[in-house]
KETORGU-397202 format. One record per atom (N, C-alpha, C, CB): residue in one letter; atom name; x, z, y. Coordinates in steps of 0.001 Angstrom, whole numbers. Glycine has a CB too. Example, Ala and Ser with C-alpha at 12.3 -4.5 7.8 and 13.67 -1.06 7.14 Angstrom:
<nodes>
+----+----+---------+---------+---------+
: aa : at :    east :      up :   north :
+----+----+---------+---------+---------+
:  A :  N :   13190 :    7800 :   -5690 :
:  A : CA :   12300 :    7800 :   -4500 :
:  A :  C :   13200 :    7800 :   -3300 :
:  A : CB :   11308 :    9046 :   -4473 :
:  S :  N :   12850 :    7080 :   -2250 :
:  S : CA :   13670 :    7140 :   -1060 :
:  S :  C :   12900 :    7870 :      30 :
:  S : CB :   14084 :    5725 :    -598 :
+----+----+---------+---------+---------+
</nodes>
This chain:
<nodes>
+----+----+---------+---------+---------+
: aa : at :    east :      up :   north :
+----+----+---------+---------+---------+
:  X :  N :  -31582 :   -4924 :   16689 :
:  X : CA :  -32372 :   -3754 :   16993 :
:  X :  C :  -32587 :   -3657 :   18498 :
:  X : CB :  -31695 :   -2488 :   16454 :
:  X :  N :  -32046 :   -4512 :   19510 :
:  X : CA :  -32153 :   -4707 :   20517 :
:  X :  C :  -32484 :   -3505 :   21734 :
:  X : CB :  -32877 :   -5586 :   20318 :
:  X :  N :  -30622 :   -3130 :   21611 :
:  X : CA :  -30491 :   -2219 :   22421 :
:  X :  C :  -30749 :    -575 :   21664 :
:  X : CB :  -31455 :   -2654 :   23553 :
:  X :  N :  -31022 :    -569 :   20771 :
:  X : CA :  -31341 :     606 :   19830 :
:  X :  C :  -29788 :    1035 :   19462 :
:  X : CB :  -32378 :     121 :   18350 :
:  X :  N :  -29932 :    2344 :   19083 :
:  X : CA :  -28794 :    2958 :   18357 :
:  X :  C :  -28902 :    3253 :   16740 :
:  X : CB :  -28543 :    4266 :   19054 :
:  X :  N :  -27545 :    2812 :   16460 :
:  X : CA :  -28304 :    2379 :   14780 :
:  X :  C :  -26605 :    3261 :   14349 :
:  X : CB :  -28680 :    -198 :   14097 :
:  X :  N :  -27047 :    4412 :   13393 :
:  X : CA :  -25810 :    4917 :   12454 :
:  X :  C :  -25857 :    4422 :   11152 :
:  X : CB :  -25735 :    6437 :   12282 :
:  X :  N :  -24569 :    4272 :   10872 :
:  X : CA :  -24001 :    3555 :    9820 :
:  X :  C :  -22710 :    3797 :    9601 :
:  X : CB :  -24137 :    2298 :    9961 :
:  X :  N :  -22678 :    3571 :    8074 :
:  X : CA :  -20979 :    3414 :    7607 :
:  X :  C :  -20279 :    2336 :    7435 :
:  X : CB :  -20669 :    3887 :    6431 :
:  X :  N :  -19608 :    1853 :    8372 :
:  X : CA :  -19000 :     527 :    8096 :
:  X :  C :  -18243 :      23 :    7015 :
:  X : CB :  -18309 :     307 :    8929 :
:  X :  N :  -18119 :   -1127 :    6675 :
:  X : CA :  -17492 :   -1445 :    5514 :
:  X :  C :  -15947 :   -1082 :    5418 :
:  X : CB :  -17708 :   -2831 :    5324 :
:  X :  N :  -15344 :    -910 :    4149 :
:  X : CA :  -13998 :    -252 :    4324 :
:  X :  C :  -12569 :   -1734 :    4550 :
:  X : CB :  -13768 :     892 :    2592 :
:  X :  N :  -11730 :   -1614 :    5954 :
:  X : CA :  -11264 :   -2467 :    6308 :
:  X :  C :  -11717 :   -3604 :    7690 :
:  X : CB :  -11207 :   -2805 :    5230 :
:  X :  N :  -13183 :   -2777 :    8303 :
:  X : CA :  -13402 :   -2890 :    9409 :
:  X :  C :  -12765 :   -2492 :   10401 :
:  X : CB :  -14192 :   -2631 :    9492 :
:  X :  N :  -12657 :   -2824 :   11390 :
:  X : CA :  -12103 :   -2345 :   12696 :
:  X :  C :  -12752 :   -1846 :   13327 :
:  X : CB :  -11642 :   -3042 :   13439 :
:  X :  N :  -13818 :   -1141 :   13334 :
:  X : CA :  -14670 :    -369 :   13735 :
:  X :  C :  -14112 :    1216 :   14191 :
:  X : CB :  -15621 :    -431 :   12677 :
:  X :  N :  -12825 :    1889 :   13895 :
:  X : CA :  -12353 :    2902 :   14393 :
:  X :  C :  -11879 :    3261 :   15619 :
:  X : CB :  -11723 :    3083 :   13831 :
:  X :  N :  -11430 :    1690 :   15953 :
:  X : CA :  -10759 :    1183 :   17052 :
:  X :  C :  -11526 :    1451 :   18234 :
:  X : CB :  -10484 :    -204 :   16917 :
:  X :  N :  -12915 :    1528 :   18118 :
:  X : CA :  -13480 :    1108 :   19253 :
:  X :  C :  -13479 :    2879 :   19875 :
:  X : CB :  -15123 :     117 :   18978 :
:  X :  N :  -14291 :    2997 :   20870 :
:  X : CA :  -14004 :    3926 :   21593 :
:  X :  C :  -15543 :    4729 :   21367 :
:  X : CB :  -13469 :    3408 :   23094 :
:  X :  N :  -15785 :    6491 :   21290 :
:  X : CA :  -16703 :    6590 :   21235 :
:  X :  C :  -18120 :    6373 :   21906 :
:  X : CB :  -16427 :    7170 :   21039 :
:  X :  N :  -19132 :    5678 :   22066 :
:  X : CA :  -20304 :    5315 :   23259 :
:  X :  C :  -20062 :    3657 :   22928 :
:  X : CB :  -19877 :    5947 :   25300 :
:  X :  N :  -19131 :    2855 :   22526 :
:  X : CA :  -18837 :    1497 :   22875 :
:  X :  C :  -19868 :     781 :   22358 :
:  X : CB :  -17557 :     991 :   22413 :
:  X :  N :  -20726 :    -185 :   23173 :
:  X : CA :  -21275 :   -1074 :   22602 :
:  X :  C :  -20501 :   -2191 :   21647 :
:  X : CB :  -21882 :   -1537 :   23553 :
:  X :  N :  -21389 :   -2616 :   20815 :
:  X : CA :  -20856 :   -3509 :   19555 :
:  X :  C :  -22501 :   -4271 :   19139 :
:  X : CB :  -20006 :   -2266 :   17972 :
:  X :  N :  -22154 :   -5667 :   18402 :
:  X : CA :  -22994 :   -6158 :   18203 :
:  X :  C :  -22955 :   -6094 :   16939 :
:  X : CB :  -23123 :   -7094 :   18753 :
:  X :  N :  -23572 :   -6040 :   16693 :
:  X : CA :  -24042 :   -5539 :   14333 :
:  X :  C :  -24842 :   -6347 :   13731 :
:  X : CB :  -25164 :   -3882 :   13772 :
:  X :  N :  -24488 :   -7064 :   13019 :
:  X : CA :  -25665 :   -7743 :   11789 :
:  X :  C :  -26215 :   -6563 :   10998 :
:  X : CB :  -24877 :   -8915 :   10491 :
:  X :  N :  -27433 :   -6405 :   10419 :
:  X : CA :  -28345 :   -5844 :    9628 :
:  X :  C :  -28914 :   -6841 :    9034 :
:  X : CB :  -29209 :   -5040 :   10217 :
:  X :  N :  -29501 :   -6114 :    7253 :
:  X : CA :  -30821 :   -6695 :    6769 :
:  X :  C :  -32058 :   -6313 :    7765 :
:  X : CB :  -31131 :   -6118 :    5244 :
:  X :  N :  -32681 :   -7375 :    7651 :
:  X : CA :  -34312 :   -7130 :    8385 :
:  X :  C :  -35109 :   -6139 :    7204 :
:  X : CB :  -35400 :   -8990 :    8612 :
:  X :  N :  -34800 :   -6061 :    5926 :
:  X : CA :  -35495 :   -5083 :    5215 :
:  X :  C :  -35114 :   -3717 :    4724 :
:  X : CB :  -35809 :   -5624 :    4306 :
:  X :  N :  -33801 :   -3400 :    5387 :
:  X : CA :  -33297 :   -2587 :    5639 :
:  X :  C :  -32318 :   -2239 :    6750 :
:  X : CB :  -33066 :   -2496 :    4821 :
:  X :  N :  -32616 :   -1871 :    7858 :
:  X : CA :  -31651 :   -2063 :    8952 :
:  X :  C :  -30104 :    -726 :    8701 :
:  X : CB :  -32763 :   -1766 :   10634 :
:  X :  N :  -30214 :    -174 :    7690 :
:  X : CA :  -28987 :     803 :    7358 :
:  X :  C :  -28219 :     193 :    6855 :
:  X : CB :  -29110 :    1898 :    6567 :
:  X :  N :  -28056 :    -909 :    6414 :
:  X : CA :  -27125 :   -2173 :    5391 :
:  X :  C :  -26540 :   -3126 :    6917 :
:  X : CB :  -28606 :   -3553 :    3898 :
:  X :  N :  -26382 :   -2564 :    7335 :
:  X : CA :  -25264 :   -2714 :    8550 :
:  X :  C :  -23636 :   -3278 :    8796 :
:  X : CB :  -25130 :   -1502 :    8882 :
:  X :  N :  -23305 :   -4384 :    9451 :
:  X : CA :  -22166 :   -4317 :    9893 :
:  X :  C :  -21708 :   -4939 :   10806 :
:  X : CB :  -21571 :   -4431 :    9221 :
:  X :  N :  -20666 :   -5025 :   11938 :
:  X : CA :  -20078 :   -5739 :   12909 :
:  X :  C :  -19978 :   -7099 :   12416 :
:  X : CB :  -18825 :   -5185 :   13304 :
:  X :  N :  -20368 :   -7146 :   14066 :
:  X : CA :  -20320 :   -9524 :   13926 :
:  X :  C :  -18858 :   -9547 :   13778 :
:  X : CB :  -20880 :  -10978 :   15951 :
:  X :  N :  -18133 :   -8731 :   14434 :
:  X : CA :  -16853 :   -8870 :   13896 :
:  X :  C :  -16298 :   -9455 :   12270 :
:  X : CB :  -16477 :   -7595 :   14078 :
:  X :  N :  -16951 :   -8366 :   11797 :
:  X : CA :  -16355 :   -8308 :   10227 :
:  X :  C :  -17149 :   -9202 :    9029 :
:  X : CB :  -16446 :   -6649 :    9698 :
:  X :  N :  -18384 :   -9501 :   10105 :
:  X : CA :  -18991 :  -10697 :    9009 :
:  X :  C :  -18203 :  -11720 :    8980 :
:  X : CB :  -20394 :  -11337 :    9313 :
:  X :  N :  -18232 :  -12700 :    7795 :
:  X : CA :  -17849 :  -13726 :    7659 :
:  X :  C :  -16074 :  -14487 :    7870 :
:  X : CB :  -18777 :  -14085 :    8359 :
:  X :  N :  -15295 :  -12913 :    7048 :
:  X : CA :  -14174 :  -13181 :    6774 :
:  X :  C :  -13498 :  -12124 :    8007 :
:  X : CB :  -13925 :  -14818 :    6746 :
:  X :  N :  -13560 :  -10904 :    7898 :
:  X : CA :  -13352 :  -10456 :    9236 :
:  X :  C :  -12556 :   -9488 :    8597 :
:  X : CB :  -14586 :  -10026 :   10250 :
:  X :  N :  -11897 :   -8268 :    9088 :
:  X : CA :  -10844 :   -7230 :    8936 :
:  X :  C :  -10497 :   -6967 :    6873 :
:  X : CB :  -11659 :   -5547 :    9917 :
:  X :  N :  -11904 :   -6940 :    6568 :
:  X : CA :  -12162 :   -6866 :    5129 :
:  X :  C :  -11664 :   -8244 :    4468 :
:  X : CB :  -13761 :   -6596 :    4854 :
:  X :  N :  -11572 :   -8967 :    4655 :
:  X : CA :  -10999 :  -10233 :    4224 :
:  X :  C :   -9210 :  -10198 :    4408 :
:  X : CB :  -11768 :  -11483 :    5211 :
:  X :  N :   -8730 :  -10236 :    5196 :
:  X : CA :   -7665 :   -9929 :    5830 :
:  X :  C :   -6649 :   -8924 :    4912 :
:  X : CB :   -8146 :   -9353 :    7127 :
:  X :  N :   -7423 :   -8029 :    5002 :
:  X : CA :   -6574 :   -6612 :    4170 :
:  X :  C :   -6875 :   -6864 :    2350 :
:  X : CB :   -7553 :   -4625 :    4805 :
:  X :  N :   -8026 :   -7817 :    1820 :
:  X : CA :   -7904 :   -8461 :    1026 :
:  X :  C :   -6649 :   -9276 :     247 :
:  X : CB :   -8597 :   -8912 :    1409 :
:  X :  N :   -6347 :  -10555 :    1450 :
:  X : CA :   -5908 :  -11269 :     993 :
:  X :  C :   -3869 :  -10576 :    1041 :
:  X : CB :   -6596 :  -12604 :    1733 :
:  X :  N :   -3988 :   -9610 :    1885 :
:  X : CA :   -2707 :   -8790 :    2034 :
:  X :  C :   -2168 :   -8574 :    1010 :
:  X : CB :   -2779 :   -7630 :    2576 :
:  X :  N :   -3380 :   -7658 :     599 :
:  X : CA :   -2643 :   -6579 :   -1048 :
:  X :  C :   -2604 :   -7619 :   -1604 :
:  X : CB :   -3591 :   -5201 :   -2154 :
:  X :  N :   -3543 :   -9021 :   -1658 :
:  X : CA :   -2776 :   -9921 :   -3139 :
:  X :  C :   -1819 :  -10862 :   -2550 :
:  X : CB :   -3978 :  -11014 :   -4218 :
:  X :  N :   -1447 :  -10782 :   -1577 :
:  X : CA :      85 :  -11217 :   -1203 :
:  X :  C :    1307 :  -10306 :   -1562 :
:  X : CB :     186 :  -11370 :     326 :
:  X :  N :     725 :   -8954 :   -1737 :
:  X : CA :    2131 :   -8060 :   -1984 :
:  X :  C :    2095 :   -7817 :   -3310 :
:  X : CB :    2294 :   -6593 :   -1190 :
:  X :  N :    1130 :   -8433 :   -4271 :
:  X : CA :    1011 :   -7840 :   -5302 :
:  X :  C :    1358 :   -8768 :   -6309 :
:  X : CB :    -150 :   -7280 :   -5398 :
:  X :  N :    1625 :  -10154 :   -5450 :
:  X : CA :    2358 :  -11544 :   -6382 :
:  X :  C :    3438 :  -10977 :   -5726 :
:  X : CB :    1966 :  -13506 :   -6149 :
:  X :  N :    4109 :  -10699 :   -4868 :
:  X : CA :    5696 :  -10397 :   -4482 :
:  X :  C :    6034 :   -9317 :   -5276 :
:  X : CB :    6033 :   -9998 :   -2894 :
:  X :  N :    5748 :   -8114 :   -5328 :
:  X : CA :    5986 :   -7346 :   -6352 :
:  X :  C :    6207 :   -7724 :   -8002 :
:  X : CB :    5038 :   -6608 :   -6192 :
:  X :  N :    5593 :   -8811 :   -8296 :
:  X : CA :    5209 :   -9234 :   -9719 :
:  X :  C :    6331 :  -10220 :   -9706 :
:  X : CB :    3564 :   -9868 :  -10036 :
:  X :  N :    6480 :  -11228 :   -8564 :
:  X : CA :    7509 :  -11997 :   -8634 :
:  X :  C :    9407 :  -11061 :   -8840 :
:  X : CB :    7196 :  -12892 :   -7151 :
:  X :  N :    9094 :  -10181 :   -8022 :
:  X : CA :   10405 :   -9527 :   -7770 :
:  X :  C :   10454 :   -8661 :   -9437 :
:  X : CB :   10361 :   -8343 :   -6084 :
:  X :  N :    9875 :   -7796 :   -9647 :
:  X : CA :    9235 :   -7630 :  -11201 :
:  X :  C :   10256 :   -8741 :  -12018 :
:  X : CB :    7235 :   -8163 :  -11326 :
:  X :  N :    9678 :   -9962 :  -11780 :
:  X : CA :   10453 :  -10831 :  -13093 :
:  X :  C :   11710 :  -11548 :  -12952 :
:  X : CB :    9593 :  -11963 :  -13603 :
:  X :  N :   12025 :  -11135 :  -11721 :
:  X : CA :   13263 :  -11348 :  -10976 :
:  X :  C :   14797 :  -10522 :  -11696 :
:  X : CB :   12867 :  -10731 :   -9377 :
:  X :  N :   14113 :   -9102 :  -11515 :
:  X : CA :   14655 :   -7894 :  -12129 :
:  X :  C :   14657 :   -8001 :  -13417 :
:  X : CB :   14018 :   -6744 :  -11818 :
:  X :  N :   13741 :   -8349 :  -14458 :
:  X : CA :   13826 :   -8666 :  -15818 :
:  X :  C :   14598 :   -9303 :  -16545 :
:  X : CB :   13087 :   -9076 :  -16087 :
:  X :  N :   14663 :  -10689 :  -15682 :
:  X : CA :   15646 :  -11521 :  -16339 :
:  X :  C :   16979 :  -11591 :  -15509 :
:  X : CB :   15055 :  -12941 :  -16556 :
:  X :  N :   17318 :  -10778 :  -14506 :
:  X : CA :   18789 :  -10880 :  -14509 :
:  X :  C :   19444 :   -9397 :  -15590 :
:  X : CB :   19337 :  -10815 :  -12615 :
:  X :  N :   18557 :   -8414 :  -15992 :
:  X : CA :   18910 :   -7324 :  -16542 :
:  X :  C :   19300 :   -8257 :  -18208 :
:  X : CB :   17543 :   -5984 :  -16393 :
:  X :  N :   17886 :   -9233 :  -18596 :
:  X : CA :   18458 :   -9891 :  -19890 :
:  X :  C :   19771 :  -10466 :  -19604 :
:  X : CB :   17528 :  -11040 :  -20468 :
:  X :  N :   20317 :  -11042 :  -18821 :
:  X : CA :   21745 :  -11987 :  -18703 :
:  X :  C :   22299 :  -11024 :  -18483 :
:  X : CB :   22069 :  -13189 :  -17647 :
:  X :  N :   22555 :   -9549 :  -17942 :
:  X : CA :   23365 :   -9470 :  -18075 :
:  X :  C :   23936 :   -8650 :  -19817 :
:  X : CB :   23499 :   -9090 :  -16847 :
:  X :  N :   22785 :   -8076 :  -19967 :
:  X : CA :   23011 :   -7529 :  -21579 :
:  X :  C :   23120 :   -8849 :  -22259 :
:  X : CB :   21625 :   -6518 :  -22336 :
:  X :  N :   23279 :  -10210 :  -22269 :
:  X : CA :   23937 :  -11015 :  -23005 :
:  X :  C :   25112 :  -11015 :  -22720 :
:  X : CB :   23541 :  -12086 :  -23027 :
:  X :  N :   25733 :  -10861 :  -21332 :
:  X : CA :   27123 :  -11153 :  -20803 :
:  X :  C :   27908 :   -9848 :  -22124 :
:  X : CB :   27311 :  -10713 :  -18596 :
:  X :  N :   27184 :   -8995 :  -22039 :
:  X : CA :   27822 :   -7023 :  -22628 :
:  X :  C :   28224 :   -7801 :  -23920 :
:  X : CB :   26215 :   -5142 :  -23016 :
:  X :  N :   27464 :   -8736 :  -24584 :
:  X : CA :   27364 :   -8240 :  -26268 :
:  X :  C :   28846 :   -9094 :  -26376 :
:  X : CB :   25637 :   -8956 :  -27546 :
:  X :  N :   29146 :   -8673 :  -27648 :
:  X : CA :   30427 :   -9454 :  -28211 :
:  X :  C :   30475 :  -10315 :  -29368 :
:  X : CB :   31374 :   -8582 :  -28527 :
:  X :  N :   30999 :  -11511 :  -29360 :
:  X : CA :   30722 :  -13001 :  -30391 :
:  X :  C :   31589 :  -11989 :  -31284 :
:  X : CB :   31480 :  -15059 :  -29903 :
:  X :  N :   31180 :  -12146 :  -32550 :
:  X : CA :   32216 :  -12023 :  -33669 :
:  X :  C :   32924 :  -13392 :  -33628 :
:  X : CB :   31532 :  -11699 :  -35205 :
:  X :  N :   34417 :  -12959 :  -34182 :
:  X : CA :   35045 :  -14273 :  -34238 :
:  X :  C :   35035 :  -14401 :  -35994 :
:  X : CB :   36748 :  -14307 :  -33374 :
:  X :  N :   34756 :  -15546 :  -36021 :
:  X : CA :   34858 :  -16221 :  -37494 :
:  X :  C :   35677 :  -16882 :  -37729 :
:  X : CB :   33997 :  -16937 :  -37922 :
+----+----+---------+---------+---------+
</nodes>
């Protein structure tokens, strides 16, 4: 938009809060819609990617720890039970 002031809502997981109010920033837009807006920053794997790949890092650790907890709770309710003797 060259040098224009362009409002917009940035995508969620941009770093766009950070900046300071007045701060210049450079922004990709559609040419057929210039409101479809976002930081060169965050194109092409940028803050939104990041906080992506986070939650599904904590969300296999959780799932792992999950089955962690499962099967030591089964061993130990095998350790509890009692053999009949025959």
């Amino acid at each position: 938009m060259d040098g224009r002031t362009v409002v917009a809502d940035l995508p969620a997981g941009s770093g766009g809060g950070k900046q300071h109010v007045g701060a210049e920033l450079t922004v990709r837009y559609e040419a057929d819609d210039p409101r479809v807006a976002a930081r060169e920053e965050d194109v092409d794997g940028g803050g939104a990617a990041v906080f992506t790949v986070l939650s599904a890092l904590g969300a296999v650790f959780f799932l792992v720890l999950s089955g962690i907890a499962a099967g030591a709770r089964r061993r130990k309710g095998r350790k509890g039970r009692v053999q009949p003797v025959t």
